[in-house]
N, C-alpha and C positions, 0 to 999 in steps of 0.2 A: 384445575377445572377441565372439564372435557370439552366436546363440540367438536366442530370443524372449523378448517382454517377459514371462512367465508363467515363463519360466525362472526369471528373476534373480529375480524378487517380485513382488506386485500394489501396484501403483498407486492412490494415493485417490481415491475415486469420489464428487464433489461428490454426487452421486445424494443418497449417507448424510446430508448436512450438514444435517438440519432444522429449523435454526435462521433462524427469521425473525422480523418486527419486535418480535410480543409476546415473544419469550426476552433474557433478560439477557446470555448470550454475546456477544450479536451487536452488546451496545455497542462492545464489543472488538473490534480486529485479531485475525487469525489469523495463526498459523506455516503459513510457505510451505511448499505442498504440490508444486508443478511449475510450474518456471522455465525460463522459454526465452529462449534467444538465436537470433537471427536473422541466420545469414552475407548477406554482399553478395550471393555464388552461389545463392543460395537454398536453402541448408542448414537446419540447425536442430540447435542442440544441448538436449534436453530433462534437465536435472537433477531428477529426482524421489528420491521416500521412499517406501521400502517400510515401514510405519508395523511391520509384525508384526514384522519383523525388525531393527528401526531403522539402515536400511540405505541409502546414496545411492548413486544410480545415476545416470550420466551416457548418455543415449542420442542416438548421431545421427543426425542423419533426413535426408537425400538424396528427390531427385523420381524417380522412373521413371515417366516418360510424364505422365499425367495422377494418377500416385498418389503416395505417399509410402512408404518404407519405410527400417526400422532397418537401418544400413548396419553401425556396432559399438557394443559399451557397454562401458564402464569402470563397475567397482563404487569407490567413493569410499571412503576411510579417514572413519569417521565418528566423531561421541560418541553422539550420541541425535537432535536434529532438524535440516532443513536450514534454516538461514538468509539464504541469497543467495545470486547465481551469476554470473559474465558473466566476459566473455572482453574481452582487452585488444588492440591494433591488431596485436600478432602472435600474436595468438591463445592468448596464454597465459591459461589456462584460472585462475579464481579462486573459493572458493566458501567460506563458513561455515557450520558446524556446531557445533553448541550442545550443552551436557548437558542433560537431563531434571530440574530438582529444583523443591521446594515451601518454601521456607523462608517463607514470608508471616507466619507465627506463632510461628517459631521464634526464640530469644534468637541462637544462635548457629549458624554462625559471627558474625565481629562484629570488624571492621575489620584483614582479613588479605586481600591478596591472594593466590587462588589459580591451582593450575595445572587445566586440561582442563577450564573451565567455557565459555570461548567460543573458538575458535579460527578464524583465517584459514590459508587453505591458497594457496599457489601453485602452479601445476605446468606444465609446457611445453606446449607445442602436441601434443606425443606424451605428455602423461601421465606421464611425470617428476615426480617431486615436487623442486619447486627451494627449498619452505623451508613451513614449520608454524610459526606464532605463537602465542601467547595473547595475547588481547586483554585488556591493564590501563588502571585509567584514572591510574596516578600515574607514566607518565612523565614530565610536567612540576609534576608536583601530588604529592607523598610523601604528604599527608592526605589524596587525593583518596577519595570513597567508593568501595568496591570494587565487583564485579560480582555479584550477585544474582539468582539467575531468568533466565538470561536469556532474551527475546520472553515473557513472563509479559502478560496483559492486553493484547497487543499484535502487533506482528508485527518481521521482520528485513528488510534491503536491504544490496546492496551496488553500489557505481556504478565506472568506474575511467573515468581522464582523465586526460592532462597527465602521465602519471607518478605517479600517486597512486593509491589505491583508498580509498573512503570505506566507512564502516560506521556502521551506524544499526541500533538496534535498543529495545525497550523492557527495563525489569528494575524490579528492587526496590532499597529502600536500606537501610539501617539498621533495626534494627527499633527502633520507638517505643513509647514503655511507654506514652505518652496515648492510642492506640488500640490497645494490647497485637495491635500488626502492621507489617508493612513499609509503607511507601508505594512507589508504584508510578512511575517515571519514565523517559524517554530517552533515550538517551544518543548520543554521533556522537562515534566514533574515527577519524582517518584515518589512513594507515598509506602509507610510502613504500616504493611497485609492484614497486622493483626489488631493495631491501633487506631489506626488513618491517620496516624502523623504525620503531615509534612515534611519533607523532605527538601533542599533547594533548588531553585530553576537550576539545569544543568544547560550548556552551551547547544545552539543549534543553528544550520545557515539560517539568514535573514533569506526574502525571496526565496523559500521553499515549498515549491508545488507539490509535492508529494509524498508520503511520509510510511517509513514501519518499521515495525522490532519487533524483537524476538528474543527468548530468552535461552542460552545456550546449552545450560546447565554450569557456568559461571561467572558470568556476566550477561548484562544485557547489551544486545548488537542494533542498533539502530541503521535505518538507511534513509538518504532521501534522496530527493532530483530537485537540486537548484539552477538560477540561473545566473547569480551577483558574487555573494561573497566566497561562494561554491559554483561555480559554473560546471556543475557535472553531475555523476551521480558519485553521492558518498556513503562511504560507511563509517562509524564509530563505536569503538566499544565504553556504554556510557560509564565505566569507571573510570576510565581517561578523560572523552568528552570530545577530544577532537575529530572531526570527521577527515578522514583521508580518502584521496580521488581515487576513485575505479575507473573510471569515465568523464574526459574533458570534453564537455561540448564545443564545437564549434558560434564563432558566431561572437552575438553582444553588444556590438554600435549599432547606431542606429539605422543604416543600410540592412540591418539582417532582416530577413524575409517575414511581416506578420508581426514586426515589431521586436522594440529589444527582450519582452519575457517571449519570446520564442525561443525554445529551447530544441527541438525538431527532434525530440526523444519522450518515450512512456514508463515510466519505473514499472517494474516488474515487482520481482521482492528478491529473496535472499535466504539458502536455507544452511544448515551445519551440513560440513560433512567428515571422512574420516580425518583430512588432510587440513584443512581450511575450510570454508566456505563457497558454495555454487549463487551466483547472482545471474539473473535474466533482466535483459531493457528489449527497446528498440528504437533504434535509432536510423540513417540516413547513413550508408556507405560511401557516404564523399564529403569532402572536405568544403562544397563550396559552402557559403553562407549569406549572398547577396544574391535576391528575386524574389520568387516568391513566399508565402508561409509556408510551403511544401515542396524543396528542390526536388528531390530524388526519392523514390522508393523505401519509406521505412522499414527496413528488416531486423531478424531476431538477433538479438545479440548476447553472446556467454561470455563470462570471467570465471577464472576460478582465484579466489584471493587468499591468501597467504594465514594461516592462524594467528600467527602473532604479528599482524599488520600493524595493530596501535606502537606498535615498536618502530617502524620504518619510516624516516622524513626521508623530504627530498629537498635536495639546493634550491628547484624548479617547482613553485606551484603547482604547475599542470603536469611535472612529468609523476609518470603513474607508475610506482614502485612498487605495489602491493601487490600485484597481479601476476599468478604463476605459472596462467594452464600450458605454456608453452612446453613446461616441464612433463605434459602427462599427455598432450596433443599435437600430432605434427601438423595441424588444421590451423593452429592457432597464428594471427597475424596483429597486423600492427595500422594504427592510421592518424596519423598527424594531420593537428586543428591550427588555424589560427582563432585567436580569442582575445576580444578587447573587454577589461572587465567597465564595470558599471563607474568609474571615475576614471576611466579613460587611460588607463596602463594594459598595455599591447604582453600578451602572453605567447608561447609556444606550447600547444598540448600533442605532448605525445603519448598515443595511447598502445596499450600493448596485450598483447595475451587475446585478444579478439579470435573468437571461433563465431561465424555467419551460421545462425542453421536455418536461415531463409536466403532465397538469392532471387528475389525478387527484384523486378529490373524498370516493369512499366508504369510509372507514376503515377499514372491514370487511374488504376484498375488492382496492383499490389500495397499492401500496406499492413504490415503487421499494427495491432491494435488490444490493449489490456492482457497483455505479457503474464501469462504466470508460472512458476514453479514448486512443488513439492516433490520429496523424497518420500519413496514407497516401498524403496526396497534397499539392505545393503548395494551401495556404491547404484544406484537405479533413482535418477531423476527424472518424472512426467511432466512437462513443459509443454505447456497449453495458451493458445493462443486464435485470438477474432481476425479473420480477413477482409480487407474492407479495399474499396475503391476510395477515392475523392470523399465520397460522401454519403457510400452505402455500402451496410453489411456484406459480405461475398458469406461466407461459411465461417466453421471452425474448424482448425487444425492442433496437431500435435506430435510430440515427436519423444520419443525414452532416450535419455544421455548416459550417460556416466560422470560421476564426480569430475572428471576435466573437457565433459565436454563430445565427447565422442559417442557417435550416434549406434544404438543399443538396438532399437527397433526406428524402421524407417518413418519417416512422417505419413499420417493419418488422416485422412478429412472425416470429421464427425458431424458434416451438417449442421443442421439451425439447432445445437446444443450453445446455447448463449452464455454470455458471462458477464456479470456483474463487474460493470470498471472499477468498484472502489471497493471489492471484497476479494478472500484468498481462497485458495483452493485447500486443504486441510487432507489430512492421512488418515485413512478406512482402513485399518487393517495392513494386504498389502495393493490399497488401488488408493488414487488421488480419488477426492469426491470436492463438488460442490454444490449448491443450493441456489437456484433460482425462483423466481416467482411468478407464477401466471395467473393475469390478473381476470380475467374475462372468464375462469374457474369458478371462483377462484382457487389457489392449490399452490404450494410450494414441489417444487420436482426437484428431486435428487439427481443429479447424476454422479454415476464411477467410473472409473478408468484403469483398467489391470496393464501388465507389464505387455501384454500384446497390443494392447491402444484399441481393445474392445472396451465400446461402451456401453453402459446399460442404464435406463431411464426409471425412474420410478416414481410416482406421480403421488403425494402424499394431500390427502384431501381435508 
């Protein structure tokens, strides 16, 4: 269909989001608000949520000259919110949508799988619907726990490769009379592309605030940021399943600052490169872990990790063995946590391979904030990032790396160019781009970002 975007609905407008480092939300992922895919042609398919009307909209975006604009949209069959989106090598279009519920304190339901609480959609390159699933987790597992909340405390992904499409998302589980509530955990279903077959729940931390994957060209790499049976940020390649530490958080008993799911870090994501892998966080350059929700100055933080990491254990839980950029950065350092897990066993995390590309120092007023990174160019990482005080926006920044880390072009302020906490920044050609929504338009706005860290804005109506 045609129109404008103010036709179909309004768009979320990061503008609203003002949640920064002192609010408790922002320990948590967010449910994806506007997801893009990036054609070879330089297209763009933008899936959003018109929140009033809980409604998904697919829009695509074509160049005319030096601008952009919505070429058609598809209104999306929905439940309540959008959980992923991406398009497979012939463009068959994929995306999840989730229902809205609260059960955290509720006794039941209680060990029933239902229908229309997560569902994967397939549909053709013309928008066909070729098959609608619900997502369970007992097709290999008849006891498996059911779905719960689902992106509760967390967020959604979906990756597709190989024939397969992966699903990650966070929920709750059973409810526990010892903390008369659910506990909160992750889960990875994958599901076969051409079928919709079910596939089995694969392993994931429990207490997992935030969540993504990606698919690498042979296997799919998952990341998350836990605070319990993973107290860090992990990565896993899901044909193994285990997730291995990149980052030990400090912290854990109940003295830590804002409570024990304080984790005093922001997952980023995680992209390929030629060596291994490039991951962005942000976290707190000091060790303590007792006062308040917010010790020290969150700053940006790089790894570069190892390709065949699913290969490397450690003696040590927390000591972090996967982590190499030392190898490629003489920047790169080290910082040891203490860490008491969630049943009360005393850890040592040592972390390693750390390159700071912030050195943010005043607590008050520094804070790195929705971390992200894409590759835009051979060995050329664009690492994009919100600055915030306590409890308001400062600007946006960014900075061009290299695969281990080393800074390419110097750091940028791009002004009030906002970014969506729970969405990614996607590859244009050769510039990062991503997609925000203004809602008082209303209008989705493009922005790109070329290897000099010029930005350009384009206002798609």
């Amino acid at each position: 269909m045609g129109g404008s975007i103010g036709d179909l609905g309004t768009p979320y407008d990061a503008r609203d989001d003002r949640a920064g480092p002192s609010s408790h939300s922002t320990v948590y992922g967010k449910k994806p608000e506007i997801v893009v895919y990036a054609h070879p042609n330089g297209a763009l398919d933008v899936a959003w949520i018109d929140n009033d009307k809980d409604q998904i909209v697919l829009s695509h975006v074509t160049r005319d000259g030096d601008e952009y604009r919505a070429a058609w949209h598809l209104e999306l069959e929905t439940l309540n919110y959008l959980g992923g989106f991406a398009r497979d090598e012939d463009n068959s279009i994929y995306y999840l949508t989730a229902v809205a519920e609260d059960l955290q304190h509720e006794m039941e339901p209680s060990g029933v799988q239902r229908e229309d609480i997560i569902q994967l959609f397939k549909l053709t390159a013309g928008g066909e619907l070729e098959y609608r699933i619900d997502l369970r987790t007992d097709a290999t597992n008849a006891d498996a726990t059911p779905i719960y909340d689902p992106m509760t405390a967390g967020t959604g992904r979906l990756a597709v490769g190989d024939g397969r499409v992966m699903t990650t998302f966070s929920q709750h589980g059973e409810y526990d009379e010892g903390v008369s509530g659910r506990h909160q955990w992750q889960i990875y279903i994958p599901v076969d592309a051409a079928t919709g077959e079910l596939g089995g729940r694969l392993r994931a931390p429990s207490h997992s605030f935030d969540q993504r994957v990606f698919y690498d060209g042979q296997d799919f790499v998952g990341m998350a940021l836990g605070d319990a049976s993973l107290r860090g940020v992990g990565l896993a390649k899901l044909s193994d399943g285990d997730h291995k530490v990149a980052f030990a958080i400090k912290g854990g008993d109940s003295e830590t600052g804002g409570g024990y799911n304080n984790t005093f870090t922001r997952l980023g994501n995680v992209q390929p490169g030629e060596e291994g892998y490039v991951a962005v966080f942000s976290t707190e350059n000091d060790a303590t872990s007792t006062g308040d929700r917010v010790i020290a100055s969150r700053n940006l933080a790089f790894v570069h990790v190892v390709e065949d990491f699913e290969t490397i254990d450690s003696d040590e839980k927390y000591d972090v063995q996967i982590v190499d950029t030392g190898e490629g950065n003489d920047h790169a350092t080290t910082l040891d946590v203490q860490i008491l897990d969630y049943w009360g066993e005393a850890f040592d995390g040592n972390n390693r391979g750390l390159v700071w590309l912030t050195d943010y120092t005043d607590r008050e007023n520094e804070h790195v904030e929705r971390p992200k990174v894409v590759r835009i160019a051979e060995d050329a990482y664009a690492v994009v990032w919100e600055k915030w005080t306590l409890k308001e926006y400062v600007t946006t920044e960014a900075v061009l790396v290299d695969e281990y880390g080393n800074v390419q072009t110097e750091k940028a302020d791009l002004g009030p160019a906002r970014l969506n906490r729970g969405d990614d920044l996607v590859r244009l050609g050769d510039r990062a781009a991503w997609v925000v929504g203004e809602a008082d338009a209303p209008q989705l706005v493009l922005y790109t970002l070329d290897e000099q860290l010029e930005l350009a804005r384009h206002e798609i109506k």
